[in-house]
N, C-alpha and C positions, 0 to 999 in steps of 0.2 A: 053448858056442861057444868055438872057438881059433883064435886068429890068428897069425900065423907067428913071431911078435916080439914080445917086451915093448915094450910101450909105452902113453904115456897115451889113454885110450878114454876116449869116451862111453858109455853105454847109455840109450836113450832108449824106452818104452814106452808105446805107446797103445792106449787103447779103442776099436772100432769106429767111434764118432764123431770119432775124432778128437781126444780128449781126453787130454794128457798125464797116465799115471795113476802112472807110477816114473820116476826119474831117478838118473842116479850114476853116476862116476868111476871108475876103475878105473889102476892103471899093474899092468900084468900083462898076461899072454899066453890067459890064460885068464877067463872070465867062467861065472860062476851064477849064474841069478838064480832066486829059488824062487816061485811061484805060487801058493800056501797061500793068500795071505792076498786071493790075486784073485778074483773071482766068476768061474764058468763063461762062455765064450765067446773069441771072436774078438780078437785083439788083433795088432799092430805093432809091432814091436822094432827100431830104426836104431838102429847103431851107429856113432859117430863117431870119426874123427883126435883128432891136436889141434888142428889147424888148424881141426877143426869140419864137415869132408869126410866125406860117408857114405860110408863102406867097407862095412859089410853093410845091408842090410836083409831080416827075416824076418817072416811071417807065424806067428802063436804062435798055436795052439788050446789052448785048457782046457777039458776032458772034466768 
């Protein structure tokens, strides 16, 4: 994911229930995060300000 500007982000992912399963910080314009260590399925990815305002939200599959 890229966002137009550096600055500090959240990234915030969950499991299909709803379960906070990654978390973390970021000050950059750019975000990776890697899914190795997730089990296959469906998952929630919101990205926040600093203020804490969601700027993105994605829907992540794992094959």
């Amino acid at each position: 994911m890229k966002t137009n500007e550096i600055q500090d982000i959240t990234t915030e992912l969950y499991d299909i229930s709803g379960k906070m399963v990654y978390l973390k910080s970021y000050k950059s314009s750019v975000v990776n995060i890697s899914l190795n260590d997730f089990d296959t399925g469906t998952y929630i990815l919101k990205v926040k300000n600093e203020n804490g305002n969601i700027i993105q939200t994605e829907k992540v599959v794992k094959r």
